[in-house]
mmCIF file of the N, C-alpha and C atoms, coordinates in Angstrom:
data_MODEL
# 
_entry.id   MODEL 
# 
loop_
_atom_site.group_PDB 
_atom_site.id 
_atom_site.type_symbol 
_atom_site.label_atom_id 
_atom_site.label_alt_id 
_atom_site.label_comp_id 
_atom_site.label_asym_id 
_atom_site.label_entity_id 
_atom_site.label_seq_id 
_atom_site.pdbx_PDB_ins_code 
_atom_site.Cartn_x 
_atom_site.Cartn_y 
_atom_site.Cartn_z 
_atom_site.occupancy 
_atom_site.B_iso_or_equiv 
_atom_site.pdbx_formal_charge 
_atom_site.auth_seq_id 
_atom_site.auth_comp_id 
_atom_site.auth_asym_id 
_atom_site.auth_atom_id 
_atom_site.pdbx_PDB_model_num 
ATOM 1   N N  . UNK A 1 1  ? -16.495 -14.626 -8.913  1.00 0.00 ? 1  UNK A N  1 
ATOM 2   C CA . UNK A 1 1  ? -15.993 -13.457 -8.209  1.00 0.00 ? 1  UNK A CA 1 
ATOM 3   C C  . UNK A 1 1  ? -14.466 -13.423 -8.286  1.00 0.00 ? 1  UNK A C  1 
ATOM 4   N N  . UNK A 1 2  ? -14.409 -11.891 -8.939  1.00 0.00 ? 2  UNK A N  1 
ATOM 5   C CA . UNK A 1 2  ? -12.280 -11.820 -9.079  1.00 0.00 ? 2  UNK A CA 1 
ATOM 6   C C  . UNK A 1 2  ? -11.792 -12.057 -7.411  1.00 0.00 ? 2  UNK A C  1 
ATOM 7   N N  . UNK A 1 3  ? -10.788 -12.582 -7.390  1.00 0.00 ? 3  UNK A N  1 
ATOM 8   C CA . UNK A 1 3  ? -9.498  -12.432 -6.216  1.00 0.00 ? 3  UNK A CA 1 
ATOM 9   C C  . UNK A 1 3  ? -8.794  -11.749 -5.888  1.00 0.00 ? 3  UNK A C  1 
ATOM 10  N N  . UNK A 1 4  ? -8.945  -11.427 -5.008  1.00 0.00 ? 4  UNK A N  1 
ATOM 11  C CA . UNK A 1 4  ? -8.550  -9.739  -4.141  1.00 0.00 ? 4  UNK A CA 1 
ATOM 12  C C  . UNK A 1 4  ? -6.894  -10.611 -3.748  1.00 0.00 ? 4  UNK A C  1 
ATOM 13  N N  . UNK A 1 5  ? -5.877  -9.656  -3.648  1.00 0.00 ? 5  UNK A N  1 
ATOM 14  C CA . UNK A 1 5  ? -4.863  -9.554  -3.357  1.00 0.00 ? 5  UNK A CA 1 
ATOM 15  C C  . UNK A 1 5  ? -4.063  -9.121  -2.564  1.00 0.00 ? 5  UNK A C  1 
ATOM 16  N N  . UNK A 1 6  ? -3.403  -8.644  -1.586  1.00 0.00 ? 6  UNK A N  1 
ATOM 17  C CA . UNK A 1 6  ? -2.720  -8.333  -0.471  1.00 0.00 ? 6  UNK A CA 1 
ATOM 18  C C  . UNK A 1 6  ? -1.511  -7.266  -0.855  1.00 0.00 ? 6  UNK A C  1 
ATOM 19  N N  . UNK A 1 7  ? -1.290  -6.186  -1.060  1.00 0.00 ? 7  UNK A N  1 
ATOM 20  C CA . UNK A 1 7  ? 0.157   -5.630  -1.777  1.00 0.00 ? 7  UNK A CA 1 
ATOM 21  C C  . UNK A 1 7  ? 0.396   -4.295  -0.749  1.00 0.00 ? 7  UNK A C  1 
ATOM 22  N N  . UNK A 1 8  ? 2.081   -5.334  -0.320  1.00 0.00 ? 8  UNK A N  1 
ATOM 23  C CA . UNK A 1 8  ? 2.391   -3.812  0.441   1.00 0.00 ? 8  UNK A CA 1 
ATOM 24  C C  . UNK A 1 8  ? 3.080   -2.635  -0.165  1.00 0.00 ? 8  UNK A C  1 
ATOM 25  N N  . UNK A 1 9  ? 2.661   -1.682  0.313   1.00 0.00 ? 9  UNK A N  1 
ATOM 26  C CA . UNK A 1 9  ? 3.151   -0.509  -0.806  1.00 0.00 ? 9  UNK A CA 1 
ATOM 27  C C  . UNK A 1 9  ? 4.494   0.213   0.135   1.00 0.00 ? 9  UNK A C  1 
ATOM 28  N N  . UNK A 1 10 ? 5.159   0.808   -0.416  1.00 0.00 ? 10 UNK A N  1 
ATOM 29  C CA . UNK A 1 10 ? 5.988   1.313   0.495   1.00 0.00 ? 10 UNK A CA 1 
ATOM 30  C C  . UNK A 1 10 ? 6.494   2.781   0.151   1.00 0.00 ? 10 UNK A C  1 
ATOM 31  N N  . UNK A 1 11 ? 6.375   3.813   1.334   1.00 0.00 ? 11 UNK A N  1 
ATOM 32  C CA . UNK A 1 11 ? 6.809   5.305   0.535   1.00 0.00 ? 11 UNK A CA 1 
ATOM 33  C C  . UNK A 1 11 ? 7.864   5.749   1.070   1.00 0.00 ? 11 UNK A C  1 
ATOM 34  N N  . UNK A 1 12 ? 8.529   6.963   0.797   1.00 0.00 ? 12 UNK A N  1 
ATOM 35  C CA . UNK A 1 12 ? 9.418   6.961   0.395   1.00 0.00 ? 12 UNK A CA 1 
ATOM 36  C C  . UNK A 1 12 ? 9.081   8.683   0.306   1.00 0.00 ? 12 UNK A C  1 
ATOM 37  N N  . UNK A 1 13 ? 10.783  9.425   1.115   1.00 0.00 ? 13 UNK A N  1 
ATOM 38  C CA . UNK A 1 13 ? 10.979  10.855  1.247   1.00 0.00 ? 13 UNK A CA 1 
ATOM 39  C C  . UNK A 1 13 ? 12.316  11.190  -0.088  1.00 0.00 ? 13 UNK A C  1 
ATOM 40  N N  . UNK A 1 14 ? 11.427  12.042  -0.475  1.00 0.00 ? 14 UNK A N  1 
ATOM 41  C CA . UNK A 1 14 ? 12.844  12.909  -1.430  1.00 0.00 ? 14 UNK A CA 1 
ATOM 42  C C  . UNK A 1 14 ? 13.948  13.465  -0.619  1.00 0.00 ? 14 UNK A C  1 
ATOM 43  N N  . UNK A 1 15 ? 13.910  13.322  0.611   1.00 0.00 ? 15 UNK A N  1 
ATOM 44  C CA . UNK A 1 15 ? 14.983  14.319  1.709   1.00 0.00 ? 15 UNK A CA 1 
ATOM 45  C C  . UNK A 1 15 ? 15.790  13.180  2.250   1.00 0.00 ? 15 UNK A C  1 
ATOM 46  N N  . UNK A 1 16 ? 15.402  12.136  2.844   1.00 0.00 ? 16 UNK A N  1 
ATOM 47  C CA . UNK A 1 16 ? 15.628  11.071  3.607   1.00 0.00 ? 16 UNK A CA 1 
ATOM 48  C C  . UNK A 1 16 ? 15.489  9.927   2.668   1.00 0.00 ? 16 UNK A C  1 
ATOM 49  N N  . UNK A 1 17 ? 16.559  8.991   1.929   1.00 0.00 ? 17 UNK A N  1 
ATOM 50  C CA . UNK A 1 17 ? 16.043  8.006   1.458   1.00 0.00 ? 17 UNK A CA 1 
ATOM 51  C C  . UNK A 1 17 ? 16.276  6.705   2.752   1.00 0.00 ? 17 UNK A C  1 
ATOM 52  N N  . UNK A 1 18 ? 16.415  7.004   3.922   1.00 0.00 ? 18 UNK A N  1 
ATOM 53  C CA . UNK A 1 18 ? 16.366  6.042   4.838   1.00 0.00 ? 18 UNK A CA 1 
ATOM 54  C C  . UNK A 1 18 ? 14.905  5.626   5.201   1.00 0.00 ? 18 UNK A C  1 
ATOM 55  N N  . UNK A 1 19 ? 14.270  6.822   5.297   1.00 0.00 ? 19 UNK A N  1 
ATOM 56  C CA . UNK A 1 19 ? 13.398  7.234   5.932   1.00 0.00 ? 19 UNK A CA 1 
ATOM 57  C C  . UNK A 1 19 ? 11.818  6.395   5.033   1.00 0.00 ? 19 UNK A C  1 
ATOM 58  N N  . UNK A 1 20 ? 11.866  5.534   5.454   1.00 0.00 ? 20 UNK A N  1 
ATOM 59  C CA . UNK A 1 20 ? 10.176  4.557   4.774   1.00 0.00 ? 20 UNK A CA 1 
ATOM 60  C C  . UNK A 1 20 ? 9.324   3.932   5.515   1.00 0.00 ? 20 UNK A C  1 
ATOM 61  N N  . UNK A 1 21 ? 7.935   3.570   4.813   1.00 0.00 ? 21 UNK A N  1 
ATOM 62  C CA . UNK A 1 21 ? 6.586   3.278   5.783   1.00 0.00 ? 21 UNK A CA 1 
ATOM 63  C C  . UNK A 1 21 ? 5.636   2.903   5.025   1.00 0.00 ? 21 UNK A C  1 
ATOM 64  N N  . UNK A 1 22 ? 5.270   1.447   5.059   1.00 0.00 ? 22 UNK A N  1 
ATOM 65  C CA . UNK A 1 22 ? 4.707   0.413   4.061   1.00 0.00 ? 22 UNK A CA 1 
ATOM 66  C C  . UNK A 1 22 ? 2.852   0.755   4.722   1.00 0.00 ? 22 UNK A C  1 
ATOM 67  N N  . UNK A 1 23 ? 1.961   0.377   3.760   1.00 0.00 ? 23 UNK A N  1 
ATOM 68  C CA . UNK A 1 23 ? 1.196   0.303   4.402   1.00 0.00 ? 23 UNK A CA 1 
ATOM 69  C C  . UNK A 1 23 ? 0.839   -0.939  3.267   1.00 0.00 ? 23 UNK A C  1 
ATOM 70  N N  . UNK A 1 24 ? -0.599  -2.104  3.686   1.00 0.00 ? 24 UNK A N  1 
ATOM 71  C CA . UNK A 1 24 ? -0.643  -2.519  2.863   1.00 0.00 ? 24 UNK A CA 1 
ATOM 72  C C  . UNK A 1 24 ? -2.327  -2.002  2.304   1.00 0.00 ? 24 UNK A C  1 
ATOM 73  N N  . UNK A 1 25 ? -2.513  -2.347  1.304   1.00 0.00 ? 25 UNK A N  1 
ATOM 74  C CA . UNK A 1 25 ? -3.698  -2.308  0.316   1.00 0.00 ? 25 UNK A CA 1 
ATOM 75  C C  . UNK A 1 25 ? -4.004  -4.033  -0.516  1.00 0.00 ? 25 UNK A C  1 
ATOM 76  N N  . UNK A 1 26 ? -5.549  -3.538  -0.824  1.00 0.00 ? 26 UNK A N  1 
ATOM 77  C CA . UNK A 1 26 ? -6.107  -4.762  -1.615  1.00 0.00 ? 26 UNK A CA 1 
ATOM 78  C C  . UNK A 1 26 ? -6.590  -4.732  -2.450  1.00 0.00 ? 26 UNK A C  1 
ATOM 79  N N  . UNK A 1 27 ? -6.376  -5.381  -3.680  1.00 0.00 ? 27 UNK A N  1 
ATOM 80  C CA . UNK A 1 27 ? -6.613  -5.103  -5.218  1.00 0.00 ? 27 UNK A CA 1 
ATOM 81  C C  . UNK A 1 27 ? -7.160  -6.308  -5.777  1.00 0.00 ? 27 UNK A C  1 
ATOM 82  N N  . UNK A 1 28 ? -6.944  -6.050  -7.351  1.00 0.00 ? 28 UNK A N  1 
ATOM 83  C CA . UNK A 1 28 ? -7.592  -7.437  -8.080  1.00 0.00 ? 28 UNK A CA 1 
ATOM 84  C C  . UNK A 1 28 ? -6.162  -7.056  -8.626  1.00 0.00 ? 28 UNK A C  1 
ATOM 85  N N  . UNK A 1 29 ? -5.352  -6.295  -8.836  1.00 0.00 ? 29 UNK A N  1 
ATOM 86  C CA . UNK A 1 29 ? -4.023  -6.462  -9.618  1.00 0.00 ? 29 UNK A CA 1 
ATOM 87  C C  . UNK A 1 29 ? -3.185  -5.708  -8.973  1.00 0.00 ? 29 UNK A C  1 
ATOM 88  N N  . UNK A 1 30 ? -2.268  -5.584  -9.459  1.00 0.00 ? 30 UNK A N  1 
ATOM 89  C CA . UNK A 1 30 ? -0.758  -5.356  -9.033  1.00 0.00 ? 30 UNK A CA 1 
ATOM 90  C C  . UNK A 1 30 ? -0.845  -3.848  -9.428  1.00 0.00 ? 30 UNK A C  1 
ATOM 91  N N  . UNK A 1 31 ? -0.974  -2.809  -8.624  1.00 0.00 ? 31 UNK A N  1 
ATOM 92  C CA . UNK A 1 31 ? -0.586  -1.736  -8.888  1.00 0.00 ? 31 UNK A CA 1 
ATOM 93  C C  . UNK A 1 31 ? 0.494   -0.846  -9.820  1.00 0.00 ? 31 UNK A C  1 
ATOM 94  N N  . UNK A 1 32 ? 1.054   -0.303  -10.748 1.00 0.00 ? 32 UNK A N  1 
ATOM 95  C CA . UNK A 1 32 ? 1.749   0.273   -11.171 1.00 0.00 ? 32 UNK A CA 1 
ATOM 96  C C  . UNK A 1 32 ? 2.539   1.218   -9.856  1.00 0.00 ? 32 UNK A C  1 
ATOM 97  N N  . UNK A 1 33 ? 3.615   1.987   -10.027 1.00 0.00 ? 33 UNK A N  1 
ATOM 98  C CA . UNK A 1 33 ? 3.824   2.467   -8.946  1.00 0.00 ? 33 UNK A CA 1 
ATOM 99  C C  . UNK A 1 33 ? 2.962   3.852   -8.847  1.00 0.00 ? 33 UNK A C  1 
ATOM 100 N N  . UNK A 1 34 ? 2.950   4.708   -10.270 1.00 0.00 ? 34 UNK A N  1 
ATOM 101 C CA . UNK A 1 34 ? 2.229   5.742   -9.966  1.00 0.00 ? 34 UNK A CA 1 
ATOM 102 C C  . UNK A 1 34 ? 0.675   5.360   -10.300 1.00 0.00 ? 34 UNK A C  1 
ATOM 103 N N  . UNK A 1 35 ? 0.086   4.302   -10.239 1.00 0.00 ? 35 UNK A N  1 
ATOM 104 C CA . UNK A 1 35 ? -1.118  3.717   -9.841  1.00 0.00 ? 35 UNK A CA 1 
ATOM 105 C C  . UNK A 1 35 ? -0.958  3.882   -8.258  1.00 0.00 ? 35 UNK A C  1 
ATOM 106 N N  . UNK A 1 36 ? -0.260  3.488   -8.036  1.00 0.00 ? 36 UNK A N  1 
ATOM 107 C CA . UNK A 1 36 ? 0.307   3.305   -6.400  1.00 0.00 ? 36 UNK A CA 1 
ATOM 108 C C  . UNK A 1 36 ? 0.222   4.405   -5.821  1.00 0.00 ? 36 UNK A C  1 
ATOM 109 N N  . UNK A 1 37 ? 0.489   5.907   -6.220  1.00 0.00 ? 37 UNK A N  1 
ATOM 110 C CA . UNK A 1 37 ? 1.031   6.736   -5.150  1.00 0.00 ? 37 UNK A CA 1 
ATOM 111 C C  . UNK A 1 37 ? -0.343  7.663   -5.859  1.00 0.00 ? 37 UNK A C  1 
ATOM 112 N N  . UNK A 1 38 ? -1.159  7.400   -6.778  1.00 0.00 ? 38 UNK A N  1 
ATOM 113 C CA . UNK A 1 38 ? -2.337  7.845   -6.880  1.00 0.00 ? 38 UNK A CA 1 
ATOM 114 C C  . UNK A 1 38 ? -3.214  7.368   -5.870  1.00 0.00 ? 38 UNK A C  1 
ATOM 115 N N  . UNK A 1 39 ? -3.314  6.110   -5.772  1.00 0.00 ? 39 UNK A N  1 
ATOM 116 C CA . UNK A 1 39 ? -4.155  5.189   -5.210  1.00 0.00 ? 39 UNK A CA 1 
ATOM 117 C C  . UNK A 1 39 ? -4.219  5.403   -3.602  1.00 0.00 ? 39 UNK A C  1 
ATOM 118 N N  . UNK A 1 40 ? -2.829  6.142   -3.020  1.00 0.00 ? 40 UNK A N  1 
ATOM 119 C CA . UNK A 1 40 ? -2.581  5.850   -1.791  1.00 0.00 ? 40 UNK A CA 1 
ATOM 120 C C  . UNK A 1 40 ? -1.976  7.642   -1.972  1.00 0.00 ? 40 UNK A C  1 
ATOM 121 N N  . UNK A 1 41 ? -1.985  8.427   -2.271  1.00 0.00 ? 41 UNK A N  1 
ATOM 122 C CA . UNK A 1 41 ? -2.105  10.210  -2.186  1.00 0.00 ? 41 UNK A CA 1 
ATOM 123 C C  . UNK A 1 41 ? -2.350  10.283  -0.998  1.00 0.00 ? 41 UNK A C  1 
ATOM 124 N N  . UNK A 1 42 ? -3.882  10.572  -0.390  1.00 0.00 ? 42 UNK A N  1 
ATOM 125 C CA . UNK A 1 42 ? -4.207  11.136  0.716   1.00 0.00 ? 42 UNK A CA 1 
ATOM 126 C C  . UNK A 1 42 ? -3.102  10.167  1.792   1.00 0.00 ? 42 UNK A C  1 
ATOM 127 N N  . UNK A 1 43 ? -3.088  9.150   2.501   1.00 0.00 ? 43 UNK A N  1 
ATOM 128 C CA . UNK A 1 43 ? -2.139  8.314   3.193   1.00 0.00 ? 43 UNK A CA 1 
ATOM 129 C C  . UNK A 1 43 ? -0.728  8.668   2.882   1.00 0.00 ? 43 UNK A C  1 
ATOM 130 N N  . UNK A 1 44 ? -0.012  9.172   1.759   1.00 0.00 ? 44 UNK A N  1 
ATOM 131 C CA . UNK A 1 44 ? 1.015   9.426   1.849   1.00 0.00 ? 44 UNK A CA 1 
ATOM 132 C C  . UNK A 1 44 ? 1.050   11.265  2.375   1.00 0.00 ? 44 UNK A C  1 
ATOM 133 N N  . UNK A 1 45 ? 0.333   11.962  1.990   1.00 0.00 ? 45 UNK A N  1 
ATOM 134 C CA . UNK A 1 45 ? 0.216   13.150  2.307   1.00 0.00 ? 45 UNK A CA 1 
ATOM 135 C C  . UNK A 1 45 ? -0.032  13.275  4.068   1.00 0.00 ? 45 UNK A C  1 
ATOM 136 N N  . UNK A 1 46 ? -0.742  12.522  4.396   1.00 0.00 ? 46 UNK A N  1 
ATOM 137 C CA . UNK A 1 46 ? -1.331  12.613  5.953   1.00 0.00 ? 46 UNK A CA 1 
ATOM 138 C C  . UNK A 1 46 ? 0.228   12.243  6.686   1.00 0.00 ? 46 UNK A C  1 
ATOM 139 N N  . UNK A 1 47 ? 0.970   11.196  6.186   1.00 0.00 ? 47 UNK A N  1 
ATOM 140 C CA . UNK A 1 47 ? 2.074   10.692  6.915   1.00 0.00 ? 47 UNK A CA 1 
ATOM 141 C C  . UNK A 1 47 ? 3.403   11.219  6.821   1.00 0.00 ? 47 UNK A C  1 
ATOM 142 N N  . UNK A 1 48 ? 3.639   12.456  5.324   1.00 0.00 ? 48 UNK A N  1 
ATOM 143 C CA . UNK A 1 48 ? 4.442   13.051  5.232   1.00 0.00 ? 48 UNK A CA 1 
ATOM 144 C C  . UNK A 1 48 ? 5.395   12.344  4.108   1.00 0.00 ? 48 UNK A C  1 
ATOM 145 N N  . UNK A 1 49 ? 4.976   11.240  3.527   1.00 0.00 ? 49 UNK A N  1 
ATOM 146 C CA . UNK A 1 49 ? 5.781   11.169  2.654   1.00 0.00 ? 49 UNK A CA 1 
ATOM 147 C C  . UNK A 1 49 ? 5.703   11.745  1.469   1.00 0.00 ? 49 UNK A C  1 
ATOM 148 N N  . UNK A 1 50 ? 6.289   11.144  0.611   1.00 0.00 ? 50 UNK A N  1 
ATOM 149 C CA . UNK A 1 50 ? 6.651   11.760  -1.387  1.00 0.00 ? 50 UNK A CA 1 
ATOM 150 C C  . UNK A 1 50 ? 6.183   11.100  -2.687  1.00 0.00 ? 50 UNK A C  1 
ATOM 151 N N  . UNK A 1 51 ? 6.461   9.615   -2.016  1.00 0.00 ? 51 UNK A N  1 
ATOM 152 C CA . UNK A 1 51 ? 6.241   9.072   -3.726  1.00 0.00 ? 51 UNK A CA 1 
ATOM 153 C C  . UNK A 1 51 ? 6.553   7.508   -2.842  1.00 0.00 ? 51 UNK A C  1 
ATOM 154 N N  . UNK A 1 52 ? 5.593   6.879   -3.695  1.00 0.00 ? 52 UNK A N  1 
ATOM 155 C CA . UNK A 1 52 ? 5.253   4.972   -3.479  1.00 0.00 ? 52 UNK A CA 1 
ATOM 156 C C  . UNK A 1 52 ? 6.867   4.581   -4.132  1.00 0.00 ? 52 UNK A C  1 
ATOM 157 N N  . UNK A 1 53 ? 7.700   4.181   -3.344  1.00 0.00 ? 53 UNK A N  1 
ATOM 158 C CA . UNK A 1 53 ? 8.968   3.312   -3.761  1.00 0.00 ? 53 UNK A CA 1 
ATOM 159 C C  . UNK A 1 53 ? 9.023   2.060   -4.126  1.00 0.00 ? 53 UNK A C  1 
ATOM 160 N N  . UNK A 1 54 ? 7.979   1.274   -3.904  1.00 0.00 ? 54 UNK A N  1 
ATOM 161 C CA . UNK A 1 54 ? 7.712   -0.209  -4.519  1.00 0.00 ? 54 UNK A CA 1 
ATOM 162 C C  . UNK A 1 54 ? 6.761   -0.233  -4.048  1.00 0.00 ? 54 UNK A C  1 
ATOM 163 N N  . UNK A 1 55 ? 6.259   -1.808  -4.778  1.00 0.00 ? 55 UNK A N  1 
ATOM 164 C CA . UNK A 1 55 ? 4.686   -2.219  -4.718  1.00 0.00 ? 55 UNK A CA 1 
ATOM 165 C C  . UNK A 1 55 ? 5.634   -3.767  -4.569  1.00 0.00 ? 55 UNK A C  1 
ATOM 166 N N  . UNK A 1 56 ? 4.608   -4.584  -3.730  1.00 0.00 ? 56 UNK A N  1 
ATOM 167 C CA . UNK A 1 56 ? 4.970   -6.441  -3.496  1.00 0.00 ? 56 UNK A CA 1 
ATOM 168 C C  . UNK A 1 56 ? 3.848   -6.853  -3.225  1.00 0.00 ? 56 UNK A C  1 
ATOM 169 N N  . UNK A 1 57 ? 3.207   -7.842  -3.536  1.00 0.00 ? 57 UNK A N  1 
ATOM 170 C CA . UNK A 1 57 ? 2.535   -8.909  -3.552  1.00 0.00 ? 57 UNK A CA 1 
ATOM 171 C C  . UNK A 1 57 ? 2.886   -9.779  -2.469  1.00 0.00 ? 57 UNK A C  1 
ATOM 172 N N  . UNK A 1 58 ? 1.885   -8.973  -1.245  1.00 0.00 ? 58 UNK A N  1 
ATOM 173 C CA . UNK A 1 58 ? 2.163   -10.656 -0.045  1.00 0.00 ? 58 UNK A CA 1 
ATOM 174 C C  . UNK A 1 58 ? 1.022   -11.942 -0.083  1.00 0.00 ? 58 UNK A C  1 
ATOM 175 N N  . UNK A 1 59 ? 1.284   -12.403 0.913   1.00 0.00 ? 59 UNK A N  1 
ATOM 176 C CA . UNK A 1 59 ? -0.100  -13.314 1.200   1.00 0.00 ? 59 UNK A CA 1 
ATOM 177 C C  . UNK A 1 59 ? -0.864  -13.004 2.109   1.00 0.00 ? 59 UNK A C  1 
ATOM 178 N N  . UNK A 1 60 ? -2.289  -13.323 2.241   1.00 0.00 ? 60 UNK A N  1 
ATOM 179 C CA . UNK A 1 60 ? -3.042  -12.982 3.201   1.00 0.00 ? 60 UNK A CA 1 
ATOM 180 C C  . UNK A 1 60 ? -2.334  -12.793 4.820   1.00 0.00 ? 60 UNK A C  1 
ATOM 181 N N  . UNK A 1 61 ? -1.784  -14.119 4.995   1.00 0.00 ? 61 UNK A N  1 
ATOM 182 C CA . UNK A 1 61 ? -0.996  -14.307 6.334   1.00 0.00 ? 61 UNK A CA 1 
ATOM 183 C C  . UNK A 1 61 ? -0.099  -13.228 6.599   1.00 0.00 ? 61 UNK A C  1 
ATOM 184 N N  . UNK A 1 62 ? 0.668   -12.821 5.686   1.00 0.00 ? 62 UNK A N  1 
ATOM 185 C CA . UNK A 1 62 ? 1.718   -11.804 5.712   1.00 0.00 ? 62 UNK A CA 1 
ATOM 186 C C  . UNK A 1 62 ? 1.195   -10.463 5.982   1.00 0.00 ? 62 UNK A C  1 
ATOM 187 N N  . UNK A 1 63 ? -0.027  -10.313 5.520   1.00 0.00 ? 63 UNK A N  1 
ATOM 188 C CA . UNK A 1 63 ? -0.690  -8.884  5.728   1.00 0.00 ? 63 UNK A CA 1 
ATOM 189 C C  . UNK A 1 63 ? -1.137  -9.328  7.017   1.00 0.00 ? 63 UNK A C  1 
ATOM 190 N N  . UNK A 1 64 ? -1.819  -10.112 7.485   1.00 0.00 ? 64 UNK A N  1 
ATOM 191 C CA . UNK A 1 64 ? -2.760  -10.101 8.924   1.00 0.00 ? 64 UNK A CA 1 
ATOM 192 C C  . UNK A 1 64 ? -1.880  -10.130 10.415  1.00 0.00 ? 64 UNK A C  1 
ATOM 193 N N  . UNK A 1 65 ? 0.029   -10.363 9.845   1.00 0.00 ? 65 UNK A N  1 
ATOM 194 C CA . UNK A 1 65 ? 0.342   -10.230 10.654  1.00 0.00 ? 65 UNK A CA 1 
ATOM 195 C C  . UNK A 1 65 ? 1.701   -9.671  10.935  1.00 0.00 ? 65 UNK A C  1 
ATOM 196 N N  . UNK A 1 66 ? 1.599   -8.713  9.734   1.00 0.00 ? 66 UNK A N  1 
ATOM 197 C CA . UNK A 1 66 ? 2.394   -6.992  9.443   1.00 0.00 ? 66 UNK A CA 1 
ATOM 198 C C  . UNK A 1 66 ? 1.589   -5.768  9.897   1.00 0.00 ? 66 UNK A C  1 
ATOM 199 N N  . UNK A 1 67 ? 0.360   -6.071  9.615   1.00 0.00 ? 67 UNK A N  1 
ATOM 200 C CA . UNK A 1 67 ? -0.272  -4.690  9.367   1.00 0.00 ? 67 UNK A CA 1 
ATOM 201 C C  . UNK A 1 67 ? -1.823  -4.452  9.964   1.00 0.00 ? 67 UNK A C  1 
ATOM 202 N N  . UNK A 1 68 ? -2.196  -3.516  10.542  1.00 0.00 ? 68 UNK A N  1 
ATOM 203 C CA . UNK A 1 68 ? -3.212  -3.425  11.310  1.00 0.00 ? 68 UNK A CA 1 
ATOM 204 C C  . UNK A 1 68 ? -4.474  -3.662  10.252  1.00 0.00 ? 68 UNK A C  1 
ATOM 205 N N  . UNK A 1 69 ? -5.383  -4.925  10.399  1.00 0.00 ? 69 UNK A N  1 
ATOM 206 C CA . UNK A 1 69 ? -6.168  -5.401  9.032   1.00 0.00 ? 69 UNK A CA 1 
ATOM 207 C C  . UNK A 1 69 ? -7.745  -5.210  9.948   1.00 0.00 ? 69 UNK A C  1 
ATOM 208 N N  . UNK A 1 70 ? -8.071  -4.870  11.258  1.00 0.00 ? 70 UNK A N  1 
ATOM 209 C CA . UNK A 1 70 ? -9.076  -4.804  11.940  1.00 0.00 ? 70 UNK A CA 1 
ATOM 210 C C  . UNK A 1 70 ? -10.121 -4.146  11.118  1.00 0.00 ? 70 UNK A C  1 
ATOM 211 N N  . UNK A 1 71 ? -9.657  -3.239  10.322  1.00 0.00 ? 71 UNK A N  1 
ATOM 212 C CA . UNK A 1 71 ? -10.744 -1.943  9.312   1.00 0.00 ? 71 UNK A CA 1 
ATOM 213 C C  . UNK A 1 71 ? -10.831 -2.947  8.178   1.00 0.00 ? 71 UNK A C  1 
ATOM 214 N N  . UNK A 1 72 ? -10.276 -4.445  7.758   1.00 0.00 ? 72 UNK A N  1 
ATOM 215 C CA . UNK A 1 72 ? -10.083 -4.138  6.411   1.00 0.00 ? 72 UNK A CA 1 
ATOM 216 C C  . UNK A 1 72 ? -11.627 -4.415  5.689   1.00 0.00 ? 72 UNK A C  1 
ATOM 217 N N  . UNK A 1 73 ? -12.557 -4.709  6.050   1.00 0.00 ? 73 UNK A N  1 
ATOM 218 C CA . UNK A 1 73 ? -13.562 -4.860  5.600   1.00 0.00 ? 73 UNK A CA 1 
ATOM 219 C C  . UNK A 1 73 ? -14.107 -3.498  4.644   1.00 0.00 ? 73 UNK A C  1 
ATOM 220 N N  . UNK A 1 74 ? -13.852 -2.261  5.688   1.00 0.00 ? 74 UNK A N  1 
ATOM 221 C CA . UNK A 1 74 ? -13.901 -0.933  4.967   1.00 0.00 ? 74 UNK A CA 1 
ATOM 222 C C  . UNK A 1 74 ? -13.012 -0.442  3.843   1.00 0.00 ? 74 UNK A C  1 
ATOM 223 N N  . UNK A 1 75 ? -11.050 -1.387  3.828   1.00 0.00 ? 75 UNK A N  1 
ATOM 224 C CA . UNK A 1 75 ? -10.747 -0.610  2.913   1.00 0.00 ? 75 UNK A CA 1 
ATOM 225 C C  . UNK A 1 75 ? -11.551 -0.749  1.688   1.00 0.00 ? 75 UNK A C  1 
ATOM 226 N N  . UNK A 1 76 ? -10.580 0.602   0.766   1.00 0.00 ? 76 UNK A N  1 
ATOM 227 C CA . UNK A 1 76 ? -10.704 0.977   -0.381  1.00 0.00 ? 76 UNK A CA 1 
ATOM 228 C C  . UNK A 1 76 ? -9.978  -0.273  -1.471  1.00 0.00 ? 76 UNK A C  1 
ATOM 229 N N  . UNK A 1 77 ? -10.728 -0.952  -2.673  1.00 0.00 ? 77 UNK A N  1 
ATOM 230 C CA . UNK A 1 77 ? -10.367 -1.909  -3.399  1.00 0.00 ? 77 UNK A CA 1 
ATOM 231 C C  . UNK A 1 77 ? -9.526  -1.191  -4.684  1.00 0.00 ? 77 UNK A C  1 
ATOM 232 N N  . UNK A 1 78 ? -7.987  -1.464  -4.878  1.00 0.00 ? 78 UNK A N  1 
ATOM 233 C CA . UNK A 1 78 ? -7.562  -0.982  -6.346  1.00 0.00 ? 78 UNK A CA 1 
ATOM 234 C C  . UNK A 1 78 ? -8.432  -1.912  -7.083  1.00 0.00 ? 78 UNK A C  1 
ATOM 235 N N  . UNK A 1 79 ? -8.631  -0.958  -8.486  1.00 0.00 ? 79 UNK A N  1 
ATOM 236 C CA . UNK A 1 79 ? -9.241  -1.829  -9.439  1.00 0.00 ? 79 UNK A CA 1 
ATOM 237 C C  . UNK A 1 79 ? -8.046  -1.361  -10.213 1.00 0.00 ? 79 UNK A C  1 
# 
């Protein structure tokens, strides 16, 4: 069985470049960025942003205690 991965994504306003909001996701690889802002569309649309500004590779620990992981059984897997 492949190894799922932890990657926080982070978006990003064409108006505001102050203005950002990571969420993370779980993959078997490292997203591209516009893999990224495909992958994560609806979530950036719902929250108002523009476009995925980076992709990072955390560790499990780092996600479970950044980011609300209670659903993660349900997320969606990048392939």
């Amino acid at each position: 069985m492949e190894e799922l991965k932890y990657y926080e994504v982070e978006f990003g306003k064409h108006n505001d470049l102050t203005d950002v909001y990571s969420i993370c996701i779980i993959g078997k690889r490292l997203p591209r960025l516009k893999e990224a802002e495909d992958f994560c569309k609806q979530d950036m649309k719902m929250l108002g942003y523009d476009y995925v500004n980076d992709v990072e590779e955390i560790s499990a620990e780092e996600a479970h205690s950044f980011f609300d992981m209670d659903n993660e059984a349900n997320f969606p897997i990048f392939e």
